[in-house]
C-alpha positions in Angstrom: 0.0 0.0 0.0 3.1 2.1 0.8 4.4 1.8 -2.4 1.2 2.3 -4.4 0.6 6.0 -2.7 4.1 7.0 -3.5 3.3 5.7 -7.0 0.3 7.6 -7.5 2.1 10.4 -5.9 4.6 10.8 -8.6 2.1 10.2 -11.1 0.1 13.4 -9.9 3.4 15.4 -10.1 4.2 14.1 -13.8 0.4 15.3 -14.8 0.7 18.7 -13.1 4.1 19.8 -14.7 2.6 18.4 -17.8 -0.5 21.1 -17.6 1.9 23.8 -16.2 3.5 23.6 -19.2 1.0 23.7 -21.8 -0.8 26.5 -20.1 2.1 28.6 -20.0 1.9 29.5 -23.3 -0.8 31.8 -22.6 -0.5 35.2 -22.2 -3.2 35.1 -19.2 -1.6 35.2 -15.5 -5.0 34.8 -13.8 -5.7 31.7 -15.0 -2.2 30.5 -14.4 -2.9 31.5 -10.6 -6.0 29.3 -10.7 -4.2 26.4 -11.8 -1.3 26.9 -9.4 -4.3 27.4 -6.4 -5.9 23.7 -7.8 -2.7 22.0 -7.7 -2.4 22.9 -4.1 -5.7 21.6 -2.9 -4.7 18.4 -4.8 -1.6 18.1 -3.1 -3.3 18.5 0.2 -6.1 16.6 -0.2 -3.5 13.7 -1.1 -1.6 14.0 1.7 -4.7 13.6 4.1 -5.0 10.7 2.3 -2.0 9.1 3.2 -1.4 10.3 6.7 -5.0 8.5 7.0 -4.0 5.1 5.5 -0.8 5.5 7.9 -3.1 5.8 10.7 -4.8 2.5 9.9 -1.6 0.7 9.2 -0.1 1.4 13.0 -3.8 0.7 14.6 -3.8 -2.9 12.7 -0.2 -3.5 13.8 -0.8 -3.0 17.0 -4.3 -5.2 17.0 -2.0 -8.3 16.1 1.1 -7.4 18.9 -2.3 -7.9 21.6 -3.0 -10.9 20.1 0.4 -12.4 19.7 0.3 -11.6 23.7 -2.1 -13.2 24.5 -0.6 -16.8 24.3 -2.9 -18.4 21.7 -0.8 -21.2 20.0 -1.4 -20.0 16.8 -0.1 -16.3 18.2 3.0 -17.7 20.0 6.3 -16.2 19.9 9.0 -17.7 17.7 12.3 -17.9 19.4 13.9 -18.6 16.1 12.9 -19.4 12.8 13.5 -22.6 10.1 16.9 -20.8 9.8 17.6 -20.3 13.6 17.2 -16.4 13.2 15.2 -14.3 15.9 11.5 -13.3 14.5 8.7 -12.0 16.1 5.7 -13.6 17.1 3.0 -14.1 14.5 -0.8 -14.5 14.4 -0.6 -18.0 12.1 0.3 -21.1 12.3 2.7 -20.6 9.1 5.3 -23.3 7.7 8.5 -21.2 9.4 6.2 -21.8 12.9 6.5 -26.0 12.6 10.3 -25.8 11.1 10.9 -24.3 14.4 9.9 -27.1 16.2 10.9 -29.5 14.0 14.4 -28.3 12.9 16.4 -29.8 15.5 14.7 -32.6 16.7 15.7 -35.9 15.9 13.8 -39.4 16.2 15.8 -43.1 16.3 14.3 -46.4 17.4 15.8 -49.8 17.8 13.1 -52.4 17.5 12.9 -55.7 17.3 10.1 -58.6 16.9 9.1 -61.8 16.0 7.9 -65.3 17.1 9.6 -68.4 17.2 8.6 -72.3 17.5 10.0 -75.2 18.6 11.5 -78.4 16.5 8.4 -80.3 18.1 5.9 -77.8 15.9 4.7 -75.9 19.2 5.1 -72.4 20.4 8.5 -71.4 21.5 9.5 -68.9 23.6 13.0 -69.3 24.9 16.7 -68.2 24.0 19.3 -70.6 24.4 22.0 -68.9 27.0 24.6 -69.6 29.7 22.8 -69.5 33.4 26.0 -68.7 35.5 28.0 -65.8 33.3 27.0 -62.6 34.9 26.3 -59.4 32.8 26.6 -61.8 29.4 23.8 -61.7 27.1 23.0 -64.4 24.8 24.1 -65.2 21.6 21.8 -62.8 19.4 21.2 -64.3 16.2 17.9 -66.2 16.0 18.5 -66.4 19.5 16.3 -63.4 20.8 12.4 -64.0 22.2 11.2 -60.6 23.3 9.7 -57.9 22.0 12.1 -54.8 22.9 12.6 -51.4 21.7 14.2 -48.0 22.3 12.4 -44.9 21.3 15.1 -42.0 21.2 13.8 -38.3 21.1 16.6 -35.8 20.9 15.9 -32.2 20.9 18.9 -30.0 20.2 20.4 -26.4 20.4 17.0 -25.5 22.5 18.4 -21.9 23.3 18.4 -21.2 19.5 21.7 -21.1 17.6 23.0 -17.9 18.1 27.0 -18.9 18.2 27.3 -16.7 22.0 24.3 -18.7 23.3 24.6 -22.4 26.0 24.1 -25.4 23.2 22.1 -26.9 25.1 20.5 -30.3 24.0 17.9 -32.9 25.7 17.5 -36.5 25.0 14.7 -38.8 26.5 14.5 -42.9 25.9 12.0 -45.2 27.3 12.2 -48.6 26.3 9.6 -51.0 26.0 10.5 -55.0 26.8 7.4 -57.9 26.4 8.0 -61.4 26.7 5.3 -64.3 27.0 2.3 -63.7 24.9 1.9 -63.1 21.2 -1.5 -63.0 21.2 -2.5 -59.8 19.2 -3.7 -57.3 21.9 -3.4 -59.4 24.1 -3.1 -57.3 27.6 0.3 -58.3 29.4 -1.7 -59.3 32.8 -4.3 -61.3 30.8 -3.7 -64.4 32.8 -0.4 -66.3 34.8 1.4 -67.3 32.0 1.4 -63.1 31.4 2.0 -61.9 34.8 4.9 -60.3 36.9 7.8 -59.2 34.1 6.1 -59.4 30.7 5.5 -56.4 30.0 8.3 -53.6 30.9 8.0 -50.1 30.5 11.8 -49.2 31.8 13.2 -45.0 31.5 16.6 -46.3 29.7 17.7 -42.3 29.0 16.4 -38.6 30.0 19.2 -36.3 30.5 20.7 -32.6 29.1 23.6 -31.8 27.3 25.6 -28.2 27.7 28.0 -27.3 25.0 29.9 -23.8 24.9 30.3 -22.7 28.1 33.6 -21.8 27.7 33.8 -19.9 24.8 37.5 -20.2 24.7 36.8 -24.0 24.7 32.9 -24.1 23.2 34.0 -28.4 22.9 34.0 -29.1 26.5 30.6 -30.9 27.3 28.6 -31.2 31.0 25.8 -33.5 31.4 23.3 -34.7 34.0 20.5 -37.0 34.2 20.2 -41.1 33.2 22.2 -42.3 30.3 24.0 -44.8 28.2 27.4 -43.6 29.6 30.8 -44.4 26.5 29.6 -48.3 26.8 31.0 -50.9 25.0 30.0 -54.0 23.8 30.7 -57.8 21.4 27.3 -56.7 19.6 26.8 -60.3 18.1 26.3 -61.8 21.8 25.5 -59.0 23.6 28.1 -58.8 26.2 28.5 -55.4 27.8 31.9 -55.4 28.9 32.5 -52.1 29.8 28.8 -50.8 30.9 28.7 -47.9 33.9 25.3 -46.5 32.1 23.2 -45.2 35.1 22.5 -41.9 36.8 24.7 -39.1 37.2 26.3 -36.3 36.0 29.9 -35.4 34.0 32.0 -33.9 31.9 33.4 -34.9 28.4 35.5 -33.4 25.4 37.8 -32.2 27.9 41.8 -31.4 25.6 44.7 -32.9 27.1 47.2 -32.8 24.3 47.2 -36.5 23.3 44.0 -37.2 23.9 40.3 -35.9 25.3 39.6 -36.3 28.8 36.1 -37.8 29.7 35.1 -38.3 33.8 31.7 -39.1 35.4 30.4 -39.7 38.6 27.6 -42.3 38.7 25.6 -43.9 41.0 23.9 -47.4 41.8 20.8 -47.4 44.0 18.8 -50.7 45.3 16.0 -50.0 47.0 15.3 -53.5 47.9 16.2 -53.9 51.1 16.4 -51.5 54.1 18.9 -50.3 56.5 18.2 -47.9 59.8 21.3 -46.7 59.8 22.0 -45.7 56.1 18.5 -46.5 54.0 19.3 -48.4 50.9 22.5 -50.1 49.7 24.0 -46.9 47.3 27.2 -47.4 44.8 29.6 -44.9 43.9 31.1 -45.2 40.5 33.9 -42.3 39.8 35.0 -43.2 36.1 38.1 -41.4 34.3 39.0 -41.8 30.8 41.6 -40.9 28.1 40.3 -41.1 24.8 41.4 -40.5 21.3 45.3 -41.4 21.9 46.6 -42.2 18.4 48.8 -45.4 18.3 49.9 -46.9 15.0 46.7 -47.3 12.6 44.3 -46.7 15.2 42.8 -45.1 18.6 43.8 -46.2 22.5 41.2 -45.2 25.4 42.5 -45.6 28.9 40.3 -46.3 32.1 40.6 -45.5 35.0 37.9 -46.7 37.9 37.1 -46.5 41.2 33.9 -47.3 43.8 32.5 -47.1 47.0 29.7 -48.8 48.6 28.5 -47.8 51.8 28.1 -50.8 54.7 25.4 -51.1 57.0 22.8 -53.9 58.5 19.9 -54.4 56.3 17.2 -56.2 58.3 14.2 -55.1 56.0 12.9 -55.8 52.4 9.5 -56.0 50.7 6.9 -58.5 50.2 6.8 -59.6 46.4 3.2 -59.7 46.2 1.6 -57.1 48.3 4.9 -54.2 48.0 4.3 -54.3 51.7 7.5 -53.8 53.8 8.6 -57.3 55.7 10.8 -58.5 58.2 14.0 -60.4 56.7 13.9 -63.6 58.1 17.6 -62.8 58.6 19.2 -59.2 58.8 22.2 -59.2 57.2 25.3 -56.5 58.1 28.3 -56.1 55.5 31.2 -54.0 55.8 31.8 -51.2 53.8 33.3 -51.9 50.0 36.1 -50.6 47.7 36.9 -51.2 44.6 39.5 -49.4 42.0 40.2 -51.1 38.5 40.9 -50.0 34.5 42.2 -50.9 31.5 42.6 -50.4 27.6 40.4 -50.3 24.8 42.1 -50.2 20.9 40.0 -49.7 17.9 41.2 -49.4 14.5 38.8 -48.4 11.5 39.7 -49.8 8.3 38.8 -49.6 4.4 35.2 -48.4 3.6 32.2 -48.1 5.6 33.3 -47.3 9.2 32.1 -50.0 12.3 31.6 -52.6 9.2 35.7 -52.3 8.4 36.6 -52.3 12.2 39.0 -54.5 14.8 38.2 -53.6 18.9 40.6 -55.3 21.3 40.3 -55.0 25.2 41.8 -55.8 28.5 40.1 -54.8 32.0 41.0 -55.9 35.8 38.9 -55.1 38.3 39.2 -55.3 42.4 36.5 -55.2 44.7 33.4 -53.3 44.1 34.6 -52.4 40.6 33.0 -54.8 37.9 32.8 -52.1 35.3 28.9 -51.4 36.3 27.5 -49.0 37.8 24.7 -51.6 39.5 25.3 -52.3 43.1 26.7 -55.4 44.4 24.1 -56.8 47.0 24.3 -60.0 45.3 27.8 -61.0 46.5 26.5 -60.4 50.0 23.6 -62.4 49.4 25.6 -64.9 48.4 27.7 -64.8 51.3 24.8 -64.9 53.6 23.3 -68.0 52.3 26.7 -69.9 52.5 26.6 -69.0 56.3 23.2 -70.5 56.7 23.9 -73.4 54.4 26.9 -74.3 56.7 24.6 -73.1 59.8 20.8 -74.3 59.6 20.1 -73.8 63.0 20.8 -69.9 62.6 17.6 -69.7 60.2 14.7 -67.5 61.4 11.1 -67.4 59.8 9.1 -64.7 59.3 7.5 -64.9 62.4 10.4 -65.0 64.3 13.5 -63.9 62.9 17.0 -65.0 63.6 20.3 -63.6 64.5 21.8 -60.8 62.4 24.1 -62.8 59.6 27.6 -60.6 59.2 29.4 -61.3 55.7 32.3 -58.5 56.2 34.1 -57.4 53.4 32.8 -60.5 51.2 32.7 -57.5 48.1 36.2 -56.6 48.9 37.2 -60.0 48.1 35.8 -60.0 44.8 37.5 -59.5 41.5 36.6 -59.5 37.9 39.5 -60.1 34.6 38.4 -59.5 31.4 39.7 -59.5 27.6 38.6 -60.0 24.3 38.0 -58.8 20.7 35.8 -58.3 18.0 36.5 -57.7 14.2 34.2 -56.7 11.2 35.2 -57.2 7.4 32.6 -56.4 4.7 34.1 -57.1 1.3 35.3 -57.1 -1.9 36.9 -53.1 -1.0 35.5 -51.1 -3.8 37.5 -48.2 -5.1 37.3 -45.9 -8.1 40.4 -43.2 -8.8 38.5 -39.9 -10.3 40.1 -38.4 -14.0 42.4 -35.7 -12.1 40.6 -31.9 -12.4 40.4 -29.9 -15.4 41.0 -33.1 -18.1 39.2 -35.4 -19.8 38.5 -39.1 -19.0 40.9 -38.9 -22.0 42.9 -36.4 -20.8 42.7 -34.4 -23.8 39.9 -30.7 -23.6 37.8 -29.2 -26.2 38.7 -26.6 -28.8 42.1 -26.9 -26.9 40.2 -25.8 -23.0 40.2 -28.5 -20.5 37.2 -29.4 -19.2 35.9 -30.7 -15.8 36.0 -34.6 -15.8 32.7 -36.7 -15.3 31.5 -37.4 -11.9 32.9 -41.5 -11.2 30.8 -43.9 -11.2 29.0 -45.0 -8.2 31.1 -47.6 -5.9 29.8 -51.0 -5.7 28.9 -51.9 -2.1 30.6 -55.0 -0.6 28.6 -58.3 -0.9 30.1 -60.4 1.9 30.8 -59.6 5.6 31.9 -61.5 8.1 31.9 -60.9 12.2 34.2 -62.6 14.6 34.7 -62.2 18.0 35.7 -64.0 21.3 35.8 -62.9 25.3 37.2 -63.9 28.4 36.2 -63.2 31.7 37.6 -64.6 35.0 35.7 -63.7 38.2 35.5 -64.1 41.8 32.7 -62.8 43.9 34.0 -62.8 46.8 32.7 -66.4 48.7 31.6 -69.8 47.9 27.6 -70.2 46.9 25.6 -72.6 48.6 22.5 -74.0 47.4 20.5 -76.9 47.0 19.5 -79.6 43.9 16.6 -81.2 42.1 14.7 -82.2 39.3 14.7 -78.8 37.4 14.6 -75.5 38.4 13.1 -75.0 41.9 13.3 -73.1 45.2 14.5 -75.2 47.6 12.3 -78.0 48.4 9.8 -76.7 46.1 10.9 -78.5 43.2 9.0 -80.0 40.3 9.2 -83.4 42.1 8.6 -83.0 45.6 9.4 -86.4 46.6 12.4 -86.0 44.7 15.5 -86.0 47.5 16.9 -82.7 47.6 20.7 -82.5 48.0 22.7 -79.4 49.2 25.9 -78.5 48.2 28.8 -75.5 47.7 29.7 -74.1 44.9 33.2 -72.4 44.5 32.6 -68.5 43.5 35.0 -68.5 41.2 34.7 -69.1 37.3 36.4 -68.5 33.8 34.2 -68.1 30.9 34.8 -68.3 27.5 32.8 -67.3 24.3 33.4 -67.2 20.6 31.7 -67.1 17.3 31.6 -66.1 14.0 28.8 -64.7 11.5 29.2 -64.5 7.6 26.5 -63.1 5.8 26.4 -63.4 1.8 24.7 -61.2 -0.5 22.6 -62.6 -3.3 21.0 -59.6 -4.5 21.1 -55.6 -3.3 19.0 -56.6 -0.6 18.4 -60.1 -0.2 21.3 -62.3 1.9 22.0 -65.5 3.5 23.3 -65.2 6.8 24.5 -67.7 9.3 26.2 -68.1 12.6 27.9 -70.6 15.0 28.9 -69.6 18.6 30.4 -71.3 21.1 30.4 -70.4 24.9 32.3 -72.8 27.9 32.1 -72.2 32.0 34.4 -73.9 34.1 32.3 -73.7 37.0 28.2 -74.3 36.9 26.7 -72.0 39.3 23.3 -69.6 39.2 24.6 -67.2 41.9 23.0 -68.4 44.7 19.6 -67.9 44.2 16.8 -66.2 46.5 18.3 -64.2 49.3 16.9 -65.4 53.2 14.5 -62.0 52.3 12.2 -64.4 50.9 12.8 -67.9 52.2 15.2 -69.2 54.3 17.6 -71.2 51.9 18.6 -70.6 48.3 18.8 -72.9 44.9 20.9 -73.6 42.6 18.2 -74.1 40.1 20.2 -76.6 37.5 21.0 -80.4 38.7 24.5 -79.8 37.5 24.7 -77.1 40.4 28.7 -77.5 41.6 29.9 -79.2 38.8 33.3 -78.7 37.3 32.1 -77.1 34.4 29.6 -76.8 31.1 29.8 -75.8 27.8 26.7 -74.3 25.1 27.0 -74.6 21.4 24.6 -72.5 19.2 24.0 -72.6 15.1 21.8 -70.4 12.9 21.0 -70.1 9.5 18.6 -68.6 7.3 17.2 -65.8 4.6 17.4 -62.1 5.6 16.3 -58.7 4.4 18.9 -55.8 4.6 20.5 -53.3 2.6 24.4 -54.4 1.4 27.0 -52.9 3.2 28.4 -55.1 6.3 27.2 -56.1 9.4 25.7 -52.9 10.9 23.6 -52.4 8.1 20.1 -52.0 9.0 17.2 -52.8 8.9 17.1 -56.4 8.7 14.0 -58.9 8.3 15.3 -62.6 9.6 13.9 -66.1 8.4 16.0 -68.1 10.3 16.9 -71.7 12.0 18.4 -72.2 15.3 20.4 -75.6 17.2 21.7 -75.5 20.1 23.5 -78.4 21.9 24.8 -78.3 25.7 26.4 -80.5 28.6 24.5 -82.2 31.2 25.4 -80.2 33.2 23.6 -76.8 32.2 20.1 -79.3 31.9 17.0 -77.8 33.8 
């Protein structure tokens, strides 16, 4: 509207000088004077005009500031735009208002799903794993029977992206876990076989981010919250070896020259069982690393770790089916734990396609409380307790009347925990294609004597084998004997399968090497269509469950497996079958599985 006044503006001053002229070619000053009077009144009448449109304009402006005030969604104040740049607040919901909200938040998932069934032709709904290695997962491959995802929403730069303003960034993940039924819809407390943990809602991640606040060092990053803290893992098996995800707060992207520093202070709460004197059994992890040393082809982390559990007498718990608060049928004291451990962590990345060209090597030790987790060690004085009242029956109270206060020491102190291992991904044939150098021809001749800008190369093949191998060690003590009990299958104590079944106690030693290996190939047959297969092999020198329930619940424990104390046991998986997935290496994603599982395993390991 601006523009059109000042446009017909300058058109009424083109017309006027036009008449001035032609009527000055008369000889008659009066009627000049008329004309010169006319022209006036134009001009003001005009200019009223205009200061009145003006009017309008500010009284319409400032009828949309009080509505953008008044908090209406579709009135809000934009921080930023889709470009990050400051605006003010608008009375629409326009496209630059949801590329706000949208521009830096991301969404991941890791899902996955199926069903299985047995070689007999009936349901199945079981993985084939080792019962007595602690913190190992199972070997993955057609080998998984829950339901489990991660949902990852990441929200970043939320003070805008001004380069002087906090980065500041916020990431929540709740994960989802269901087990027993595959019944569509079917409600996870629809009967027994769906009860107590089938269906788990668990808070894996929700913490914040804060980047540049130094400005001479805008790299350095704090955090706080719950979080998957630097962990590592043998992804084919699932073995978290180095794992201190939990609670807490830290710093990260720290320079030191050779390396970044990363530290952390985390902590492990269990709530389970109840002291006067302190509350609940609480673990200190304080973990210090130096990452990012370059040595030879690839990168060395060091690790540094120390804990600290708080002792006390526990002589509470809770009542598994009401949540009541009970009476241990024996308190238990333990003194208070240490622990201080560490090691190295080399990774080398090589030929195309990052992790799916990659060799990890590691080597931890670990004394005390320090297991590289961040979880609390009650069950090694658990353990300790029940060996007690294995070797002293007569010290067992009920629930009605409790007995004596069992005292385990410094059982944790005693513990300790050696591991080492690798893993290595190849995905091949290593594709490569050398561009025609800049300014020539593929032929390396121009045009018309110029040279001219070569062709863009061809696009690389992608690599149509890839094979994953890996193998872990761990040797561990924690920190007593286990004693238990035997029977036909698993059972708690004299409430076995059989009941007139004799039931036969005995000690187990609490120390145990395990072994694992394996090796998957997978073999492209088309872009997207592979065979994939996969033998694993795992070994335990000493068959033990970990001492089963704690005297919280029943006076005694179980071993659960009739080969409870034997020397040792060993569990051989195989898999084969069909997939889905894009061609790359092993980390491509995502994958559809047809597969084919058999297992074979000692006596001893039979339940």
């Amino acid at each position: 509207m601006l523009a059109a006044s000042l446009t017909l503006l300058a058109s009424g001053g083109l017309f006027a000088q036009s008449a001035d002229q032609n009527t000055g070619q008369s000889t008659q000053s009066q009627t000049n004077q008329n004309d010169v009077s006319a022209l006036k009144t134009q001009m003001q009448k005009m200019q009223k005009e205009y200061e009145d449109r003006i009017s309008a304009m500010e009284a319409e402006m400032k009828a949309l500031e009080s509505k953008a005030d008044s908090g209406s969604i579709l009135n809000t104040r934009i921080l930023t735009d889709a470009d990050g740049k400051a605006v003010e607040g608008a009375p629409a919901l326009d496209e630059s208002f949801l590329k706000s909200l949208t521009r830096n938040f991301t969404f991941s998932a890791y899902v996955r799903a199926g069903f299985q069934f047995n070689g007999n032709g009936g349901g199945g709904n079981f993985s084939f794993d080792m019962p007595t290695w602690r913190t190992f997962g199972r070997e993955r491959l057609g080998n998984e029977n829950d339901t489990y995802m991660e949902l990852t929403w990441m929200q970043a730069h939320m003070l805008g992206d001004n380069p002087d303003a906090m980065d500041v960034s916020m990431t929540f993940t709740p994960a989802i876990r269901y087990v027993q039924e595959r019944t569509t819809f079917q409600p996870s407390k629809g009967g027994v076989e769906n009860s107590g943990n089938d269906f788990d809602f668990v808070l894996r991640q929700a913490f914040l981010e804060m980047k540049n606040v130094f400005k001479g060092a805008p790299e350095i990053t704090f955090w706080g919250g719950e979080r998957f803290y630097d962990r590592f893992n043998t992804d084919p098996d699932d073995y978290f070896w180095l794992d201190t995800s939990g609670y807490g707060a830290g710093v990260y992207n720290i320079d030191a020259g050779i390396g970044k520093i990363w530290f952390a202070w985390l902590g492990g709460l269990n709530d389970s069982f109840l002291s006067p004197s302190i509350g609940t059994f609480f673990k200190h992890t304080f973990d210090l690393r130096l990452k990012d040393i370059a040595v030879g082809p690839g990168k060395l982390a060091l690790v540094l770790i120390g804990n600290f559990e708080k002792g006390g007498t526990f002589d509470q718990g809770y009542d598994s089916i009401t949540g009541n608060t009970v009476n241990l049928t024996n308190p238990v004291h333990s003194d208070s734990a240490w622990g201080i451990g560490g090691g190295a962590i080399y990774t080398i990345n090589f030929g195309p396609g990052g992790s799916n060209n990659s060799a990890t090597f590691y080597g931890l030790v670990g004394k005390g409380a320090t297991n590289f987790s961040a979880g609390d060690d009650f069950g090694s004085i658990q353990n300790a307790e029940n060996l007690i009242l294995f070797y002293h029956p007569n010290l067992k109270g009920t629930a009605s009347l409790p007995g004596p206060t069992i005292s385990v020491g410094r059982a944790i102190n005693h513990s300790y925990t050696y591991r080492a291992g690798f893993q290595a991904y190849v995905a091949l044939p290593w594709y490569h294609a050398e561009p025609a150098p800049v300014g020539m021809s593929k032929e390396g001749k121009g045009v018309e004597g110029k040279a001219v800008a070569p062709p863009p190369p061809a696009p690389t093949p992608l690599p149509w084998i890839s094979i994953g191998m890996w193998a872990n060690w761990q040797d561990e003590y924690t920190g007593s004997a286990v004693g238990g009990f035997t029977g036909p299958g698993v059972g708690a104590g004299p409430n076995v399968v059989d009941a007139s079944f004799p039931v036969a106690g005995k000690v187990a030693s609490g120390h145990y090497n395990n072994v694992d290996f394996g090796i998957r190939p997978a073999i492209w047959l088309a872009d997207n269509i592979a065979i994939q297969g996969q033998f694993a092999g795992q070994y335990t020198s000493n068959v033990w469950t970990g001492g089963g329930v704690s005297s919280a619940a029943v006076a005694g424990s179980t071993a659960g497996f009739p080969g409870f104390g034997a020397r040792h046991g060993w569990l051989g998986t195989f898999d084969v079958g069909p997939v889905i997935k894009p061609k790359g290496g092993y980390y491509t994603r995502p994958e559809l599985r047809f597969f084919a599982t058999y297992a074979v395993w000692s006596d001893s390991l039979r339940g």
